[in-house]
Backbone bond lengths (Angstrom), bond angles and torsions (degrees), N, CA, C in turn:
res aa  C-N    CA-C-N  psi(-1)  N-CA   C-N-CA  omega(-1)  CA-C   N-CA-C  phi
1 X - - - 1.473 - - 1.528 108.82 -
2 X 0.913 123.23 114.64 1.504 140.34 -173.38 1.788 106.90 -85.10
3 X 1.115 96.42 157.70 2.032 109.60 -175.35 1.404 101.25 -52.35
4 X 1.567 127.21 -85.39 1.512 112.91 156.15 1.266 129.76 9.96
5 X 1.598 127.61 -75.27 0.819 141.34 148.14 1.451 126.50 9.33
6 X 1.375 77.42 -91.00 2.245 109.97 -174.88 1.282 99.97 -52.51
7 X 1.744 116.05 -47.82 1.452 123.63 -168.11 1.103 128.80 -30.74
8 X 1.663 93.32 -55.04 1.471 129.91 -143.45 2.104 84.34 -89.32
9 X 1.352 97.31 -99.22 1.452 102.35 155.44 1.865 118.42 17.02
10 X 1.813 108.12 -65.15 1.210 112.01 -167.00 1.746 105.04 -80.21
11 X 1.286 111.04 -44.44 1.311 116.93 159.51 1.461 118.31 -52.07
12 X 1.056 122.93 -22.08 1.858 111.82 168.74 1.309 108.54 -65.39
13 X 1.818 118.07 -51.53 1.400 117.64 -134.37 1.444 80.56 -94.06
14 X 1.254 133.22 -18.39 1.284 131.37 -168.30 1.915 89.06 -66.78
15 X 1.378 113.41 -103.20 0.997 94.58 155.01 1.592 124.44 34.28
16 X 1.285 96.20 -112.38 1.514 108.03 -177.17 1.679 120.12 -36.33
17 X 1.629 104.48 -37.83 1.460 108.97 -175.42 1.830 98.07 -71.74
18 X 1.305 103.14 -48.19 2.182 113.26 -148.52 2.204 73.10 -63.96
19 X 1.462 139.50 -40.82 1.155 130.03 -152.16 1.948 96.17 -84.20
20 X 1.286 129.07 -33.22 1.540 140.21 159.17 1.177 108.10 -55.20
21 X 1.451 147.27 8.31 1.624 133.98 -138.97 1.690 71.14 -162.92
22 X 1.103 123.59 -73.58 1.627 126.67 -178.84 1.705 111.08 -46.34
23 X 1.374 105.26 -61.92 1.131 114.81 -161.63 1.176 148.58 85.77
24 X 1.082 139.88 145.96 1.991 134.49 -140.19 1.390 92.17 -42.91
25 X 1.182 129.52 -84.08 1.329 131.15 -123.38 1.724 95.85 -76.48
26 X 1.404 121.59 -49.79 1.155 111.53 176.68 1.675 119.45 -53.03
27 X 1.427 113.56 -33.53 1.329 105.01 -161.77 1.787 88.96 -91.53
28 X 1.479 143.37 -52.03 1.031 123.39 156.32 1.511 123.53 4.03
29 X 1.445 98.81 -77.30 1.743 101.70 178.57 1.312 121.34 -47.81
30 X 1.534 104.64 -34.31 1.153 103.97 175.50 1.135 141.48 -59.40
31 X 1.829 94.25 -40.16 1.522 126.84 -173.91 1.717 101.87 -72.77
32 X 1.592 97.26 -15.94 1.927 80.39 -177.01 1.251 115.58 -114.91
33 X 1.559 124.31 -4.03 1.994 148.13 121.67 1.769 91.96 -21.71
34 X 1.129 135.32 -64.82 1.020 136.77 -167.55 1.410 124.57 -66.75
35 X 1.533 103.78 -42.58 1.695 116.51 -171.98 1.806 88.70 -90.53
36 X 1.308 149.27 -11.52 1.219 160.91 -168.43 1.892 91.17 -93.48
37 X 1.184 121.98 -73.23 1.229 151.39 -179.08 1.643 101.82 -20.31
38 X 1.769 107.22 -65.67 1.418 129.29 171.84 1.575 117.41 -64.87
39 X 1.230 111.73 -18.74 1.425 109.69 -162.29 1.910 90.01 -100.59
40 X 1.088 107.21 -41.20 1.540 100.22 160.57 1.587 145.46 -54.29
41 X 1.879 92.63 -41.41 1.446 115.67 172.55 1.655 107.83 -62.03
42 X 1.372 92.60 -28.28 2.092 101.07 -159.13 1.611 86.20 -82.94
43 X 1.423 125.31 -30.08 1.648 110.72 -178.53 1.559 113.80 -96.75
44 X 1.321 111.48 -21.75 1.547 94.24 -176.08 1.765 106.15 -114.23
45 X 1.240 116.67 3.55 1.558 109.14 -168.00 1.934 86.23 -87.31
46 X 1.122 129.51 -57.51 1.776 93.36 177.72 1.532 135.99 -40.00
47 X 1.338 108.88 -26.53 1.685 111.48 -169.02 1.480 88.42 -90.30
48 X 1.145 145.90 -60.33 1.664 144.05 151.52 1.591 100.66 -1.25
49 X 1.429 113.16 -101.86 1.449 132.12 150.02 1.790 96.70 10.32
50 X 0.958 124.62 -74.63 1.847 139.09 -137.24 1.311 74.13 -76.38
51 X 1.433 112.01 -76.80 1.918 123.04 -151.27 1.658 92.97 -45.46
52 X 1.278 128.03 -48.61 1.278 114.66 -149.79 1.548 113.20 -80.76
53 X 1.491 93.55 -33.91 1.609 104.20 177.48 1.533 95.79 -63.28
54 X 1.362 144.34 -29.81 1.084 144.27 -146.64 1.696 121.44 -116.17
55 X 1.427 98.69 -4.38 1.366 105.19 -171.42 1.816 102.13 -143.93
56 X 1.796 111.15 -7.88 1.159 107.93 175.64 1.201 126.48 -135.11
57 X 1.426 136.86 153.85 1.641 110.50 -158.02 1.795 108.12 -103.25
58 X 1.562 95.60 50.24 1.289 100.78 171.94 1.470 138.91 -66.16
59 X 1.826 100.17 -25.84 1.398 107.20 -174.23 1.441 104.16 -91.22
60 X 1.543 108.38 -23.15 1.548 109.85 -175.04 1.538 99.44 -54.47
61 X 1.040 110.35 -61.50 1.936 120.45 -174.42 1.461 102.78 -37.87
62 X 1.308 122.90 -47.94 1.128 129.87 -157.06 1.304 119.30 -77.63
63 X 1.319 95.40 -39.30 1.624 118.15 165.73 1.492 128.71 -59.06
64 X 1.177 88.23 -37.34 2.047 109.24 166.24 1.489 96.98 -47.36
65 X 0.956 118.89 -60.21 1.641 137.98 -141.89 1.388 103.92 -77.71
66 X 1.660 104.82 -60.66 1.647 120.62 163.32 1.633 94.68 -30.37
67 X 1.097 83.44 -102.84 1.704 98.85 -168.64 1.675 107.28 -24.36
68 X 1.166 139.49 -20.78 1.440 123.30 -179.64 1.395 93.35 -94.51
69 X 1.163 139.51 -57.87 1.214 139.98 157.41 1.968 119.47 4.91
70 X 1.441 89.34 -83.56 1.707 101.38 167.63 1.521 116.85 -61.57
71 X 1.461 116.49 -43.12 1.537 97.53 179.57 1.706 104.54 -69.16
72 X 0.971 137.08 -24.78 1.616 142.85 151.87 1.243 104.70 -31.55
73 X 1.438 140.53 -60.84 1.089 148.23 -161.83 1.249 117.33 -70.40
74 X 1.133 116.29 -45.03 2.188 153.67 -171.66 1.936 73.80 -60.57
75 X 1.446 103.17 -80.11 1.779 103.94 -154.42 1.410 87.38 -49.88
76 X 1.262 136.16 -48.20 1.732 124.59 -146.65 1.499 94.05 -62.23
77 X 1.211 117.46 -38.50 1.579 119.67 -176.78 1.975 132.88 -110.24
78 X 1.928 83.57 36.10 1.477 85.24 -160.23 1.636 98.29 -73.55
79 X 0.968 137.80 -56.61 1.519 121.21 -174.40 1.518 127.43 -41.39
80 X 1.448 106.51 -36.43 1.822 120.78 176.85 1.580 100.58 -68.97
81 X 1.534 120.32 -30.70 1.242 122.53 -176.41 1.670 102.39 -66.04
82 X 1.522 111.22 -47.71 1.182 111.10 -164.89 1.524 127.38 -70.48
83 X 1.254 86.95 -22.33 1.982 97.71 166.99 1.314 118.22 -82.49
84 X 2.003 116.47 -38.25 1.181 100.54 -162.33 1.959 103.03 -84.52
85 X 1.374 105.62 -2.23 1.711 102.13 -155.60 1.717 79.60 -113.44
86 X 1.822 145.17 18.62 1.253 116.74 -159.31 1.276 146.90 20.87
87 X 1.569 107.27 66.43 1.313 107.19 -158.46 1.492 97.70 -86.03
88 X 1.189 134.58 174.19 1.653 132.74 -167.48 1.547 92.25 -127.97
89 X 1.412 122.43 94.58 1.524 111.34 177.36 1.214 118.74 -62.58
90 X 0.969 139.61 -21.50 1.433 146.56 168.70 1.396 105.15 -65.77
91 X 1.134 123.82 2.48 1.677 101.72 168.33 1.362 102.15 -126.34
92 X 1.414 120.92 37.51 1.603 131.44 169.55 1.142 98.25 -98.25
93 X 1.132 128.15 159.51 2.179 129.97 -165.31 1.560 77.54 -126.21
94 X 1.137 107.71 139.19 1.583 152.13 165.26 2.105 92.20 60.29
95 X 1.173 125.38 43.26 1.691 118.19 -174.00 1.782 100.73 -91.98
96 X 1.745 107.30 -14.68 1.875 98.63 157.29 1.127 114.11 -102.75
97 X 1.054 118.53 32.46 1.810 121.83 158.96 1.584 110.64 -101.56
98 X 1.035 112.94 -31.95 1.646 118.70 -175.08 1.469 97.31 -52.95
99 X 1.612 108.67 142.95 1.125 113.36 -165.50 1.672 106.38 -124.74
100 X 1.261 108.45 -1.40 1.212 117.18 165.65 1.672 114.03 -149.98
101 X 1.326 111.89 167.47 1.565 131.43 175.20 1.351 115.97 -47.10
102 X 1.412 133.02 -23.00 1.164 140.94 -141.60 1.818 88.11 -123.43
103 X 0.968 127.54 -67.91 1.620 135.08 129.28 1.205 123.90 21.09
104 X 1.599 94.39 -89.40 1.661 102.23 -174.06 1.699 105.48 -82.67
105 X 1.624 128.27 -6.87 1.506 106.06 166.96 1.672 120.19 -99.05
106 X 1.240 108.98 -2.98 1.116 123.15 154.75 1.978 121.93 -37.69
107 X 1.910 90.05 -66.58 1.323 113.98 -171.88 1.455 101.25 -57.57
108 X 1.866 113.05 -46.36 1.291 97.54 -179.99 1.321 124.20 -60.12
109 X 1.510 124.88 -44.35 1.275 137.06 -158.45 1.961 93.01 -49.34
110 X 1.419 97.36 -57.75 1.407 105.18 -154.62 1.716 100.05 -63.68
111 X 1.765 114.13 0.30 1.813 107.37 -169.06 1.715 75.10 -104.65
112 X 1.142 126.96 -42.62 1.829 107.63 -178.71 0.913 114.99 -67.13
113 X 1.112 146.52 -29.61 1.443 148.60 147.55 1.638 124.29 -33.37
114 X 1.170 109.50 -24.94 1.213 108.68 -167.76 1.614 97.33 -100.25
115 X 1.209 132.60 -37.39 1.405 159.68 -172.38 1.500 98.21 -65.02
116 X 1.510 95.59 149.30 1.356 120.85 -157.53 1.500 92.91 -125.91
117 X 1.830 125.19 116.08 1.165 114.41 177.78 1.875 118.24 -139.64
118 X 1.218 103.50 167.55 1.560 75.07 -162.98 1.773 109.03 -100.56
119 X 1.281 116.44 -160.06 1.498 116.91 -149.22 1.683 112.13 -50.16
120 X 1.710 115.78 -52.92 0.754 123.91 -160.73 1.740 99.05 -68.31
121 X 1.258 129.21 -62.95 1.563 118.71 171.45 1.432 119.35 -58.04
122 X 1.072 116.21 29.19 1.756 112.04 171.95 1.383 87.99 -154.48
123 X 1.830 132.42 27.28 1.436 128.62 114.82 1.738 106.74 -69.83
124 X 1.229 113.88 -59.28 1.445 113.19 -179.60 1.309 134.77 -36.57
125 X 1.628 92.05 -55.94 1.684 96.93 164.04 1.934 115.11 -62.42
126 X 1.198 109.62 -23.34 1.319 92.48 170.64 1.127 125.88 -84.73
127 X 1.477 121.29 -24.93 1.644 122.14 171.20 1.203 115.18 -63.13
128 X 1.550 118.40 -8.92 1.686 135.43 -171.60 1.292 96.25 -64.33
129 X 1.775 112.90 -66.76 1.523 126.98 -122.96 1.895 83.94 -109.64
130 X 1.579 101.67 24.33 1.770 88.15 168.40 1.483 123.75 68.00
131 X 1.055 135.96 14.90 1.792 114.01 -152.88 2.115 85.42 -109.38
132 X 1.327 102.51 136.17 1.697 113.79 148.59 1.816 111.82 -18.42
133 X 1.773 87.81 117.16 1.255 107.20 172.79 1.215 126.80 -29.07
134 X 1.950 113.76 -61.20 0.868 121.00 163.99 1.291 144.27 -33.02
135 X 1.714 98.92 -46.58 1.749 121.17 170.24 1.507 115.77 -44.20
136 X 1.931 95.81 -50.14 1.486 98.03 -163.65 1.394 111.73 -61.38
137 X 1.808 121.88 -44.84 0.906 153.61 151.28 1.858 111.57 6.90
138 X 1.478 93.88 -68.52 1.373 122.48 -171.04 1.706 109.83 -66.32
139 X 1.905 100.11 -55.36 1.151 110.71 176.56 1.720 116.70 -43.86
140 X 1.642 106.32 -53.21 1.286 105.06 -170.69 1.590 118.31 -58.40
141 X 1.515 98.37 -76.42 1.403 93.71 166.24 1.670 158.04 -43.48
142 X 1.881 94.86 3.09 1.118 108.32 162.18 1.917 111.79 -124.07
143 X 1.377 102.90 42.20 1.553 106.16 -170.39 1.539 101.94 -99.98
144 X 1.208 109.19 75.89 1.455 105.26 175.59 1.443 116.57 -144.38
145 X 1.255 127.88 177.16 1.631 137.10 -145.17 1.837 97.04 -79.24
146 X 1.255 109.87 -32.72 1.770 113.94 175.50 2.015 103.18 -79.49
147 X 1.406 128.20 -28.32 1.057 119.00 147.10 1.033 159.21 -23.19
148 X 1.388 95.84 -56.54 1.596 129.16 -157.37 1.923 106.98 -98.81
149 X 1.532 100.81 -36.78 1.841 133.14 154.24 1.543 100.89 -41.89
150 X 1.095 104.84 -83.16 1.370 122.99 179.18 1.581 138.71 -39.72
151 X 1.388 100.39 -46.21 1.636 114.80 152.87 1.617 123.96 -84.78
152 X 1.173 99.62 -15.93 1.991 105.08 178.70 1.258 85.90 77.50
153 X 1.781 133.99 78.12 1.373 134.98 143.95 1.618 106.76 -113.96
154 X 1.292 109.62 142.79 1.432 115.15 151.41 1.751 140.65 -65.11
155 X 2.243 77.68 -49.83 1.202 95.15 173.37 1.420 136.97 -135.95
156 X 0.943 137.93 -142.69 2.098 132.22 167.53 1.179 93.29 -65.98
157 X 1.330 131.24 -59.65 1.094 124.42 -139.98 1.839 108.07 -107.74
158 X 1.428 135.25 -13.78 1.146 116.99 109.69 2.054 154.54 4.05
159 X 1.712 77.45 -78.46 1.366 99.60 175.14 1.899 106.16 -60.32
160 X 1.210 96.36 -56.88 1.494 89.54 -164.88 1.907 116.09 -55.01
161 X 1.505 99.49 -31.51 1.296 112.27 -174.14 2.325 101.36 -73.82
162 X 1.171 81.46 -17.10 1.515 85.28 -170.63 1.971 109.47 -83.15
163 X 1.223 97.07 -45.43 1.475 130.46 175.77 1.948 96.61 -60.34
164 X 1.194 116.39 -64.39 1.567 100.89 179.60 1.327 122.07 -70.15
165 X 1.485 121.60 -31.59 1.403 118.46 162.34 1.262 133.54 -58.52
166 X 1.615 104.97 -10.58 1.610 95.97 169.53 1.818 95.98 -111.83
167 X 1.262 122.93 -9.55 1.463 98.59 171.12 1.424 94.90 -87.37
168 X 1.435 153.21 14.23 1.439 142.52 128.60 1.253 113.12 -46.11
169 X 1.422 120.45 -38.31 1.738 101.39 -155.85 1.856 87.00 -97.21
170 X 1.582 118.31 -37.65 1.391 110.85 153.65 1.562 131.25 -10.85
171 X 1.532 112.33 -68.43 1.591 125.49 168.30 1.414 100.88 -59.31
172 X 1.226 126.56 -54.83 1.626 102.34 -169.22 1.324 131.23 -71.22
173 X 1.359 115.70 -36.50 1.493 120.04 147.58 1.358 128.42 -51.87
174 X 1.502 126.37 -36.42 1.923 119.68 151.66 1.446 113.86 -46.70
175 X 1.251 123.04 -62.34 1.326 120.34 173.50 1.457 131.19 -57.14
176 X 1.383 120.53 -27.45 1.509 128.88 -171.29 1.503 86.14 -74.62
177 X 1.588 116.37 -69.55 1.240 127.84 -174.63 1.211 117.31 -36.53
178 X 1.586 126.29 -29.96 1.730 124.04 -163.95 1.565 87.20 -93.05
179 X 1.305 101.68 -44.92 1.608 90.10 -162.18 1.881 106.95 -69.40
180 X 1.162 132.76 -2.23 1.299 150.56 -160.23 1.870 93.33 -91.39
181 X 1.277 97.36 -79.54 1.383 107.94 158.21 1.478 147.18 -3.92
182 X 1.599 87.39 -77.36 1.322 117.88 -179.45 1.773 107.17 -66.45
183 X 1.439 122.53 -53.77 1.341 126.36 172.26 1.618 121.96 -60.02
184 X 1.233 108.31 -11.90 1.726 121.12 171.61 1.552 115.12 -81.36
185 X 1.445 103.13 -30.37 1.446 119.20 -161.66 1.789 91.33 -91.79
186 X 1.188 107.18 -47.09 1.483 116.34 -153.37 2.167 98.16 -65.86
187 X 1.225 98.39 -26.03 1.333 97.75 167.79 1.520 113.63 -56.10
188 X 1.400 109.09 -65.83 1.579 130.92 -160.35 1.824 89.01 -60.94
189 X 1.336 123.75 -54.18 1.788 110.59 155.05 1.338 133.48 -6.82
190 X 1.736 105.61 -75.99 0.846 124.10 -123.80 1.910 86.32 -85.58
191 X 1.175 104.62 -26.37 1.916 122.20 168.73 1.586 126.14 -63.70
192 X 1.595 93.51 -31.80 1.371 117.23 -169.11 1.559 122.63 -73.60
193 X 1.402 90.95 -35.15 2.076 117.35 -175.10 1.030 107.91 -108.39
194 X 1.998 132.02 9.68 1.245 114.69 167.06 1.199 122.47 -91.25
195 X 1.174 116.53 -3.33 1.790 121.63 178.10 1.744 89.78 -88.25
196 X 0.942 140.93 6.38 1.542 115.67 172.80 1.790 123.18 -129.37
197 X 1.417 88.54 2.58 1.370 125.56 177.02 1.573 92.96 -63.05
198 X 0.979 123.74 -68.11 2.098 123.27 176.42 1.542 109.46 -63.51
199 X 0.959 127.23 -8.37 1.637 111.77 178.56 1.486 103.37 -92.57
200 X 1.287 119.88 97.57 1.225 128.77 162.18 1.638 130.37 -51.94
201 X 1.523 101.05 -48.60 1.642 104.55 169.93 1.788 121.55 -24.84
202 X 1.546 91.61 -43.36 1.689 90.31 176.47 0.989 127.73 -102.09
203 X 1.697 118.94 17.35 1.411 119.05 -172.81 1.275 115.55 -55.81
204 X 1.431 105.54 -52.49 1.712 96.01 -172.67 1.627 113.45 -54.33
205 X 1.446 124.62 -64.42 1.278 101.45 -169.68 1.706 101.63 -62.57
206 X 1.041 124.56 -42.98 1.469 98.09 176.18 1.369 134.68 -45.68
207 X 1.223 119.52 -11.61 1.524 108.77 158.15 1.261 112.17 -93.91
208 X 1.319 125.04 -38.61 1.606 119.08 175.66 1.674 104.97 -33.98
209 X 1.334 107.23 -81.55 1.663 122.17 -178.79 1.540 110.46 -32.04
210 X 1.393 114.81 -25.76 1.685 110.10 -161.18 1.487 86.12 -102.45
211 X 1.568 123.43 -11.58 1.716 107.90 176.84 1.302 100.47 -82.23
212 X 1.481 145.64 -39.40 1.439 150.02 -170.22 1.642 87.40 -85.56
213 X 0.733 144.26 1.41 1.655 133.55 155.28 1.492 126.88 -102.46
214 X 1.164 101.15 -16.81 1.824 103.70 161.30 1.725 112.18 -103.07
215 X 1.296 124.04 7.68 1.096 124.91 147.39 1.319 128.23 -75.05
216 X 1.472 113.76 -32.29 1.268 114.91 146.55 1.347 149.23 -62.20
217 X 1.329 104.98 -36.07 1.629 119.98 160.39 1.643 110.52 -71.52
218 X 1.538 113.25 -27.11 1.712 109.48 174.60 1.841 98.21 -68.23
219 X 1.338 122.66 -41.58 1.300 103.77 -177.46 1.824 125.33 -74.68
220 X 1.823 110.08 -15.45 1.078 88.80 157.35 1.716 128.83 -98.91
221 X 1.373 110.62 22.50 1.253 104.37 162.48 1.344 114.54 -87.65
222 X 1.864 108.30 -23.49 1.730 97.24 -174.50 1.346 102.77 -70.29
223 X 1.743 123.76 -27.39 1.617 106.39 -174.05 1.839 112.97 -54.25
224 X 1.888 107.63 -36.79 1.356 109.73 176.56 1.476 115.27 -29.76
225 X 1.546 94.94 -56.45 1.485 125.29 -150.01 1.902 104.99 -46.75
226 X 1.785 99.98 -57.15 1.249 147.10 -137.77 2.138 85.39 -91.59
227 X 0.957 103.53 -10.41 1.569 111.76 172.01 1.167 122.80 -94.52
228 X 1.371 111.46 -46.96 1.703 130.43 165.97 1.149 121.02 -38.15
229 X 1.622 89.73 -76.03 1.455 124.22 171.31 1.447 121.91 -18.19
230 X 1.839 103.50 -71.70 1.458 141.78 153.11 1.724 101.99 -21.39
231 X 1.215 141.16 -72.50 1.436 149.23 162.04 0.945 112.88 -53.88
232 X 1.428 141.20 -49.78 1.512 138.93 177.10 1.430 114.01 -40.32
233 X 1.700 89.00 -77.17 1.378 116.33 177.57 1.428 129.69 -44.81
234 X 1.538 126.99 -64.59 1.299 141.15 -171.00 1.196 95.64 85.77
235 X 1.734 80.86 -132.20 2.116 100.76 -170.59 1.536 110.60 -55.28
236 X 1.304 117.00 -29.96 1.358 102.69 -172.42 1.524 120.12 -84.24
237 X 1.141 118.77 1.30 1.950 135.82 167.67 1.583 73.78 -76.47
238 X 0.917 130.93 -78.94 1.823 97.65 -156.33 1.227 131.11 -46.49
239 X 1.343 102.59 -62.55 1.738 94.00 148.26 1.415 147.89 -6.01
240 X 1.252 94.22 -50.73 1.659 105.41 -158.98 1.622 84.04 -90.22
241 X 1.768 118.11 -53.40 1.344 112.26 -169.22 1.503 135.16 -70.59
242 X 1.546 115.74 2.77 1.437 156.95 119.57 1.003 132.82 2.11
243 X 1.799 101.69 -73.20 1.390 127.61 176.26 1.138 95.00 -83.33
244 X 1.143 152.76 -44.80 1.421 108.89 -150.70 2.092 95.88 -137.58
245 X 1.735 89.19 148.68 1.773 83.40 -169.70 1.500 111.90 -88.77
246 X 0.933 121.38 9.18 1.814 123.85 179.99 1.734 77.47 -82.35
247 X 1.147 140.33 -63.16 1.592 128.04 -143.59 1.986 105.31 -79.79
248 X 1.357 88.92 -39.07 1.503 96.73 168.45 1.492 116.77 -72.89
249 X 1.671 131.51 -20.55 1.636 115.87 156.61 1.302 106.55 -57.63
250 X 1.757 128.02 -58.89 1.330 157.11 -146.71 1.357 92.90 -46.58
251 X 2.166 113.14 -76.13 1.076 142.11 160.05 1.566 120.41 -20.44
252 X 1.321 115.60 -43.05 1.694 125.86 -175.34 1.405 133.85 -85.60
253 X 1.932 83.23 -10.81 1.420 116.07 -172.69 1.431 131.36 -126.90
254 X 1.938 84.43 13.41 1.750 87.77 -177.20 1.852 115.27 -87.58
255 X 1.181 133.13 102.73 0.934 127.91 146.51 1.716 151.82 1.86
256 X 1.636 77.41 -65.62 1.547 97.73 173.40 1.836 109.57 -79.48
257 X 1.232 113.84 0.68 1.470 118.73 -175.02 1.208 89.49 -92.94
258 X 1.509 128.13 -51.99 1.455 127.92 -148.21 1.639 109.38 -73.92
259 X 1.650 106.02 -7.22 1.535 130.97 -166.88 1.912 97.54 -88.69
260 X 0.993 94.73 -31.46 1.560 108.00 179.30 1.679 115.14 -49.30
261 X 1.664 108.00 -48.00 1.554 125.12 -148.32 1.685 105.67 -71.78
């Protein structure tokens, strides 16, 4: 059982206990503050998303960064690149002058970079440079000439750096937005569940019901979680979500991921 794992896991039951401790009706409200929360994020976080990419030079910055990022990645894996993509070192300009390792994968990175390759080696190069299944997923199936227009790329490797910088500013606007949300709602709650807070008659099932209702709200915080993570992490979220099948249902079933693409 991997950290991921435990995380996710501890955040459910938590959940489940703080919604048993609350009790139905409060955590209900909560649970539907929450399902309200998403149904808002899922309609207004693209036009959010649009304006900012569109009116602020957030993705440009980001894109800087991307892009140093991946050519980082290219050198970490320039020799594996060079076998699996046939690169011809001899047609790199000055790659027997390099006088060290650091040098000559540099030179390559910056000759794959320049190179134009087709679908199946720009799966490769992406299984190279680590990024979430999902990502690649997204990347591919939207790798085309109205794409590439659309984000201001020239090339693959452009695009991809262009393509994650706006599903960066994507995640931060889901999250600003939920948490925006959620604290608006949590007022109108917090008014809502005090008239039932004194009726004892229903305590018991009211906490039962409010523990099977913060198990639900624990699973949509793990999708939060399982997004982050996804960006934090890279290659090694696959990994982890791999091993174990609670993260791979979680993972298969996040929503708010599929809002991302």
């Amino acid at each position: 059982m991997n950290l991921l794992t435990i995380i996710i896991i501890f955040v459910i039951l938590g959940f489940g206990i703080l919604g048993a401790y609350r009790g139905l009706v409060r955590t209900a409200l909560s649970l539907v503050s929450i399902v309200v929360s998403i149904i808002l994020v899922y309609i207004f976080a693209p036009m959010v998303s649009d304006y900012i990419i569109d009116h602020t030079n957030l993705d440009d910055k980001l894109y800087k960064k991307t892009y140093k990022i991946i050519e980082t990645r290219i050198e970490d894996n320039a020799d594996k690149l060079v076998d699996s993509l046939g690169i011809d070192l001899s047609a790199i300009p000055y790659l027997d002058k390099a006088e060290t390792d650091v040098q000559k994968h540099k030179l390559i990175a910056e000759h794959i970079m320049s190179e134009t390759f087709n679908k199946a080696s720009q799966m490769d190069i992406l299984d190279k440079i680590n990024l979430p299944k999902f990502i690649n997923k997204a990347i591919v199936n939207n790798n085309n000439k109205e794409t590439y227009a659309e984000v201001g790329a020239d090339n693959f490797f452009q695009y991809i750096a262009r393509y994650l910088s706006r599903i960066a500013v994507k995640v931060v606007v889901i999250i600003a937005l939920y948490v925006i949300f959620r604290i608006l709602l949590f007022v109108i709650i917090w008014f809502a569940s005090a008239a039932v807070r004194s009726m004892t008659i229903i305590n018991m099932a009211d906490k039962v019901g409010g523990g099977a209702a913060g198990l639900v709200m624990g699973v949509a915080a793990a999708w939060l979680i399982l997004i982050v993570a996804s960006m934090v992490m890279s290659g090694s979220y696959n990994d982890m979500v791999n091993a174990n099948p609670l993260l791979q249902l979680l993972n298969n079933t996040n929503i708010l991921a599929k809002r991302l693409k």
